[in-house]
Each structure stands twice: as structure tokens, then as C-alpha cells.
C-alpha positions in Angstrom: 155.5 41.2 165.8 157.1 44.6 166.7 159.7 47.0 167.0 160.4 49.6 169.7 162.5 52.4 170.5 163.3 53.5 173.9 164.6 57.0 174.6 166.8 56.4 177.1 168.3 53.2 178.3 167.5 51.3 181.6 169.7 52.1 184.9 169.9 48.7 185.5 174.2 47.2 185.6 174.6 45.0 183.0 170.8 45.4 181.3 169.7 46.8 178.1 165.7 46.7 176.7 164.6 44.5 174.2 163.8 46.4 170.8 162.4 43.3 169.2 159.0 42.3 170.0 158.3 38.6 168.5 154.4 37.9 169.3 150.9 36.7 167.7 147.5 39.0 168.0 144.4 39.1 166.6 142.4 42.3 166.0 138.6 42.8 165.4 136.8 46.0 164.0 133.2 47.0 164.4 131.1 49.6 163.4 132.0 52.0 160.8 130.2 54.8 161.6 130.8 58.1 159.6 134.4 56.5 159.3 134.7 55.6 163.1 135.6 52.3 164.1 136.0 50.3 167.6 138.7 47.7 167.5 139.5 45.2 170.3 142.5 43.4 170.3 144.4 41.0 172.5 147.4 38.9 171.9 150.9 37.9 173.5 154.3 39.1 172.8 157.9 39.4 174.0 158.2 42.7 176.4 160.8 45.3 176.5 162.9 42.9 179.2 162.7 40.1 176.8 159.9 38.1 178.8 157.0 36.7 177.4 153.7 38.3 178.3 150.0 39.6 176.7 148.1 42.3 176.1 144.4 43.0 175.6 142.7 46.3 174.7 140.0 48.9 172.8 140.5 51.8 170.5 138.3 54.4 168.9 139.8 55.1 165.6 138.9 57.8 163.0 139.4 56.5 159.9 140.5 58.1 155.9 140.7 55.7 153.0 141.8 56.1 149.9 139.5 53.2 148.0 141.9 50.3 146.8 145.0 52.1 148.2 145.5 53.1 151.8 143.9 54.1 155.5 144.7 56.1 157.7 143.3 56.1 161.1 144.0 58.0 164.2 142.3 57.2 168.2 142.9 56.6 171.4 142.6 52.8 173.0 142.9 51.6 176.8 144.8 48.5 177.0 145.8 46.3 180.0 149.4 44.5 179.5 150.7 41.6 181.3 154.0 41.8 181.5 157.1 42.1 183.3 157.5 45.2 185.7 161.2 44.3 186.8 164.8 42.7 185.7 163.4 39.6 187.7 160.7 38.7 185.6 157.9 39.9 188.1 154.8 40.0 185.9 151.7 42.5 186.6 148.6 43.6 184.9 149.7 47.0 183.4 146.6 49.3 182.7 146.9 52.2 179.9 145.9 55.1 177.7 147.7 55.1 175.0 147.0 57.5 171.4 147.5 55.4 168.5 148.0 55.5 164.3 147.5 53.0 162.5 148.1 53.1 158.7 147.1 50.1 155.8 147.9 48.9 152.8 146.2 47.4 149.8 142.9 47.4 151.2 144.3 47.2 154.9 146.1 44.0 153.9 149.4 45.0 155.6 149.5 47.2 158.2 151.1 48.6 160.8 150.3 50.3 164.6 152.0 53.1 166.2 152.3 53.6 169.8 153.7 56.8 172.0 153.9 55.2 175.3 155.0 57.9 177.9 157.4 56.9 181.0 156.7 54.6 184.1 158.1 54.4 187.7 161.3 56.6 189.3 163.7 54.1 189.7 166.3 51.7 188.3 164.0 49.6 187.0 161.6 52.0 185.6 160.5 52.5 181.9 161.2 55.3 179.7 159.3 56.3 177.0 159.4 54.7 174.3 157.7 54.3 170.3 156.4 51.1 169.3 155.7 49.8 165.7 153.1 46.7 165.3 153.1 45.3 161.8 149.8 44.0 161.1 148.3 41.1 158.5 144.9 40.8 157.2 143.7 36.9 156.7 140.2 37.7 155.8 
């Protein structure tokens, strides 16, 4: 699940984006090299025009723990959305570079992702830029 914040509101009558981002992911980590890690992840999710959708992708994070405490990891990942890329429900395969930071909890138990992603398209329909906020749970 996941929470978003659009800086400037769609220019479409009678339209507003969706902040709330109901959805189910999974995420896997390899490696953790000198404190670098690759994670893939891929799940689906409720998009900014409230239609359902998914998303799969691969970051390079650097990584600082405190032991027992807390992470902090910063990287860039390459992700490719399928979602909806107009007020019709149109759906496309979205490709993009996106910087990330992730931060964890008691032993990375609880999470959460944070995502700049910059602006897309020229017209009515187009989509601003905009923060998201991925809350994250660990099972294992």
C-alpha cells in the first residue's frame, strides 16, 4: 500500500488524482556486497487515476544499518508500470528511472520506499510530479 502527493492537480473537468494507493508486492534482496544490495520487485496497485494496474522493477541500493535498530539505503531502480496513461482507463507499459530511499525498522521489519517521480506528457491528461510513499512488511 501507498500514499502519493502530486504537485499540481490534473487539467482534466471534473477529475482529481488518486492519493491512496491500496496494492500487494513482494520484494527480494540479493547480494550484500560492501553494503550494496540488488532488489527486484513486482506487484499490483491502484494508480494515481484510481485504476488497477502493476509494476515490476530493479534497484541498486547502498545500504547503512544501525544493528537491531534501523537502515537506511539510498539507489536508483528501473521499473516498468502498467497502468493507466489516460481518464479512460487506457492502460500501457510505462518504463522508468526513478532514485529511491528506503528506510527500516526493527531489523527492516517495517519499512517504507520513497519515490521522486518527475512529470509526464504536455497535455490535459498528463502527469505531474509527484512523491510516493510505499510502506513495506517483512514476513521472513
Amino acid at each position: 500500500a501507498g500514499f502519493s502527493h502530486h504537485f499540481e492537480q490534473t487539467r482534466a473537468p471534473g477529475r482529481q488524482w488518486n492519493e491512496q494507493h491500496p496494492g500487494l508486492g513482494l520484494e527480494r534482496r540479493e547480494g550484500d556486497l560492501a553494503d550494496w544490495n540488488w532488489r527486484q520487485s513486482a506487484g499490483v496497485m491502484q494508480d494515481s487515476r484510481s485504476v488497477w494496474g502493476g509494476y515490476a522493477g530493479a534497484s541498486l541500493m547502498k545500504e547503512w544499518r544501525v544493528p537491531g535498530a534501523a537502515s537506511v539505503g539510498l539507489g536508483l531502480g528501473t521499473f516498468a508500470f502498467y497502468r493507466s496513461v489516460s481518464w479512460s482507463g487506457r492502460r500501457a507499459l510505462v518504463p522508468a528511472l526513478l532514485p529511491t530511499l528506503s528506510l527500516g525498522l526493527l531489523d527492516d521489519r517495517l519499512g517504507v520506499n520513497l519515490m521522486l517521480v518527475p512529470p509526464m506528457g504536455a497535455d490535459g491528461d498528463s502527469r505531474p510530479a509527484l512523491v510516493y510513499l510505499q510502506m513495506t512488511y517483512r514476513m521472513q
